[in-house]
C-alpha positions, 0 to 999 in steps of 0.5 A: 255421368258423362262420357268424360265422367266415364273415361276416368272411372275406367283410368281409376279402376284400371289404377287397380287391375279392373279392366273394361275392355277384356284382354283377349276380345279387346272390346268392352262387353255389355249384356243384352236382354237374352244374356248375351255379350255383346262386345263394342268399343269403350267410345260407344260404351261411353255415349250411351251413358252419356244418353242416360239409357235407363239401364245397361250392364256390363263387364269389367275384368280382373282377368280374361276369365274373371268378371265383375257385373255392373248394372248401370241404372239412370234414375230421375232427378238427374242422377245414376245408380251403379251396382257391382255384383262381387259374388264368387270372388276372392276376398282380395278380389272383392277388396281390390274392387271395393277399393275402386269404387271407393277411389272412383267415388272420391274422386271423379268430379262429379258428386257420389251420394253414398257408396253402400257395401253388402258384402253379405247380400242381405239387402237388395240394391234398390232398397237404399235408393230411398235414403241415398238418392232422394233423403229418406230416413229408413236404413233397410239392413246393416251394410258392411261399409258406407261412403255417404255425406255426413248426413246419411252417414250418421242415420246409417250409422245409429242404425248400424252400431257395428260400424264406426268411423274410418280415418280418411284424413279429414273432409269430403263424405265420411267413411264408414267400416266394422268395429274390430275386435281383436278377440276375433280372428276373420276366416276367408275361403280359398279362391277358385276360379270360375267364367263369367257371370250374368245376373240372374235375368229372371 
């Protein structure tokens, strides 16, 4: 990813109220070793992508109280890895992030391996760097829905019968969601608010 690669992922997921730069400190805010935000501008943000630093994470902002963690790891062969941490959010919350992951991926100019969505937390990220970046066969859990080229697509697929093939309109990678049962009603929690949240450094 370059800076201009990274300037249009912030224009499509500001498209859906996703924000880098945080309302009220007006900077984009990355996390140091110890936990702390360190605010910078979107410009500086940009470049040390660009320089393909091993790992950085930051924040983007549905509101001033609201975060979404983002864990951006270079990996060899020329490709990246970013992993979105969507817990304590609302289920429209999480949705409207989803939604831009999606759209980012389908249309920045540069080629997305597979979008993997856990909305169950049951796999950590680095298990599916095998079959997503580097053309394994093994399909470590049942992902809640998947954006990938067809290959990796139908091997997750056999893996996951739950999931089965969403119309996106023909071409491009191939998109996958949950077989729906109409016998079976979805129950959400309600929203609470709640500040922002770090991983789990240890």
């Amino acid at each position: 990813m370059t800076d201009a690669v990274f300037t249009e992922q912030v224009q499509i997921f500001s498209e859906f109220g996703i924000k880098l730069i945080h309302p009220v400190k007006n900077a984009a805010l990355v996390i140091d070793v110890e936990g702390d935000d360190v605010p910078m501008s979107q410009e500086e943000l940009g470049g040390l992508i660009g320089r393909r630093f091993a790992t950085l994470t930051f924040n983007w902002w549905l509101t001033a109280d609201i975060n979404v963690v983002d864990t951006y790891d270079a990996v060899p062969v020329g490709r990246e890895t970013q992993t979105l941490w969507l817990d304590g959010l609302c289920p429209d919350q999480a949705q409207r992030v989803e939604s831009a992951v999606i759209a980012a991926a389908t249309r920045l100019p540069v080629p997305t391996r597979a979008v993997i969505v856990d909305r169950r937390g049951v796999s950590d990220p680095e298990d599916w760097d095998s079959i997503a970046l580097y053309d394994g066969t093994h399909v470590p859990a049942a992902p809640d829905r998947v954006l990938a080229p067809e290959t990796i697509a139908e091997l997750i697929r056999r893996a996951a019968p739950g999931l089965a093939k969403e119309d996106t309109g023909g071409g491009g990678p191939i998109l996958l969601g949950p077989r729906h049962d109409p016998a079976q009603g979805l129950s959400f929690g309600s929203c609470r608010a709640r500040g922002p949240r770090h991983p789990d450094p240890a």
